[in-house]
C-alpha positions in Angstrom: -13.3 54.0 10.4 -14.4 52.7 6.9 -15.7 55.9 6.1 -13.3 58.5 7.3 -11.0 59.6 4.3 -7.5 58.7 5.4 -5.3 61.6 4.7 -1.5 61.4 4.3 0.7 63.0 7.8 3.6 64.7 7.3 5.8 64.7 10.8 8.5 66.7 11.3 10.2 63.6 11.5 9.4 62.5 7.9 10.7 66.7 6.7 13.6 66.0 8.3 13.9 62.5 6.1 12.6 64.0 3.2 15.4 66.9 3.7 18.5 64.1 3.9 17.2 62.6 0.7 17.1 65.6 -1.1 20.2 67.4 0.7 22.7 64.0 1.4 24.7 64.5 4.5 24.5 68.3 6.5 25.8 70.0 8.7 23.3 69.3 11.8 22.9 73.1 12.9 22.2 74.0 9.0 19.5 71.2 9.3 17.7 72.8 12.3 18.0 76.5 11.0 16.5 75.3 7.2 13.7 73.1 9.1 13.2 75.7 11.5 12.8 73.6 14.5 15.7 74.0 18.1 19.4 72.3 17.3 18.6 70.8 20.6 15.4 68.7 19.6 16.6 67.8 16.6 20.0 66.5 18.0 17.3 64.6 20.1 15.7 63.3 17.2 18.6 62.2 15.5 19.9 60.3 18.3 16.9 58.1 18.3 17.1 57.7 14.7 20.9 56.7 14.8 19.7 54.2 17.4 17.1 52.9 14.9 19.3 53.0 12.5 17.5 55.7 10.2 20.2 58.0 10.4 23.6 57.9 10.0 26.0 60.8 12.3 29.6 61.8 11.0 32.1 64.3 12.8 34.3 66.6 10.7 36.2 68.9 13.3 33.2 68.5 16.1 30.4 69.3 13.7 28.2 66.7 13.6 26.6 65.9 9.7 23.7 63.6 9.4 22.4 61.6 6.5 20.4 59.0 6.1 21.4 55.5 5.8 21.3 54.1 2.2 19.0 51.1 3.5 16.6 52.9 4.6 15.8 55.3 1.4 13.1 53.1 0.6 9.8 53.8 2.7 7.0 52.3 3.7 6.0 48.5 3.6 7.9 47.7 0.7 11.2 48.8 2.8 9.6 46.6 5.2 9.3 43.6 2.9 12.9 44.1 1.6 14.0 44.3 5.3 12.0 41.3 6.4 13.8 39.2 2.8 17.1 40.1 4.9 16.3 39.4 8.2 14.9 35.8 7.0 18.0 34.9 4.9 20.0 36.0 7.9 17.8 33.6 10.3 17.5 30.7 7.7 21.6 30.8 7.9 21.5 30.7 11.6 18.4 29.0 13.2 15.9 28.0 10.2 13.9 26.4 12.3 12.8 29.3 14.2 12.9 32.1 11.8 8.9 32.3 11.5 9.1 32.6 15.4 11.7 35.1 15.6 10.3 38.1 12.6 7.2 37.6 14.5 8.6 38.5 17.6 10.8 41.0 16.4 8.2 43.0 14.5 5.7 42.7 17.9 8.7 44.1 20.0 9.6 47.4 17.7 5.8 47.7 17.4 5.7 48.1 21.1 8.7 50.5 21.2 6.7 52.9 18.4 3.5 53.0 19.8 4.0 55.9 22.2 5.3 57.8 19.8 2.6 56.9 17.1 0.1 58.1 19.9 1.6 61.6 20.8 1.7 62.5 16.9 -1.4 61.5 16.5 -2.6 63.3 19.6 -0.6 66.4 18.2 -2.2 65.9 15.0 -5.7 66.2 16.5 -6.4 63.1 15.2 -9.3 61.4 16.7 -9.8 57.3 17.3 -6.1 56.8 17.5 -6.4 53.7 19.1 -8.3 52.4 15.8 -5.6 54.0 13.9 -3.4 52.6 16.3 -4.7 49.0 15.5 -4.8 49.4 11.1 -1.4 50.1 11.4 -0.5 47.2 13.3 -2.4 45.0 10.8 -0.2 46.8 8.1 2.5 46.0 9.5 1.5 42.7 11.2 0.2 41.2 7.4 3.9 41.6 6.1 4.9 39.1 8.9 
C-alpha cells in the first residue's frame, strides 16, 4: 500500500458539492441537467445528504432548490476537527464525564453507516485493495478522535 501513489477521486457526489459552492442554492432539475446525471438519482442523493446534513432543500412554488449547508463548506479533516471542537463543547455542557466515550462512539457509528458506500465507489472506481483503503481511512478519521 506504501508504494501505490494515492491519487485524488472525484465522486459525482463531491461535483455535485463542488457545484453548490460555486453555484449557491439551484433549482434541483437545473442541477441534474448541468451535471448531467437523472433528476431522479440526484433527488436520491440529496435526500441522503439532507439527512446527513450536507445539504440543505428549500421549496419556492414546488421547486425544490438545494445548497449546501454553511457548516459544512469546509472539507476534509479539518471540517472534521472543527466539528469534533463543537460536539465536545456541546458534551462538556451536558455529560463531561463521558464526552471521550461518546465522540468515540459517535465517529465508529457514522463510520459504519459510510462504509457501504465507501466500498461501491471504490468498486466503481476500479480501485483495487479497498478493504486496505477501507482501513487508512478509518485511521484518518479514527486519529482525529
Amino acid at each position: 500500500m506504501a508504494d501505490q501513489k494515492i491519487q485524488e477521486v472525484e465522486t459525482d457526489v463531491d461535483k455535485l458539492v463542488n457545484y453548490l459552492k460555486d453555484k449557491g442554492k439551484t433549482e434541483l432539475k437545473k442541477v441534474a441537467k448541468e451535471l448531467g446525471i437523472q433528476e431522479s438519482v440526484l433527488q436520491t442523493w440529496v435526500d441522503f445528504l439532507v439527512e446527513e446534513n450536507v445539504l440543505g432543500v428549500e421549496y419556492s412554488l414546488t421547486k425544490p432548490y438545494v445548497f449546501l449547508n454553511d457548516k459544512n463548506k469546509k472539507k476534509g479533516l479539518q471540517g472534521l476537527e472543527d466539528y469534533k471542537k463543537e460536539f465536545k463543547v456541546k458534551a462538556d455542557k451536558k455529560v463531561p464525564e463521558k464526552t471521550a466515550y461518546l465522540w468515540r462512539s459517535h465517529i465508529q457509528e457514522a463510520l459504519e453507516n459510510k462504509k457501504e458506500f465507501f466500498i461501491d465507489e471504490a468498486k466503481k472506481r476500479g480501485l483495487s485493495d479497498i478493504d486496505s483503503l477501507w482501513e487508512e481511512y478509518k485511521k484518518k478519521v479514527g486519529d482525529i478522535g
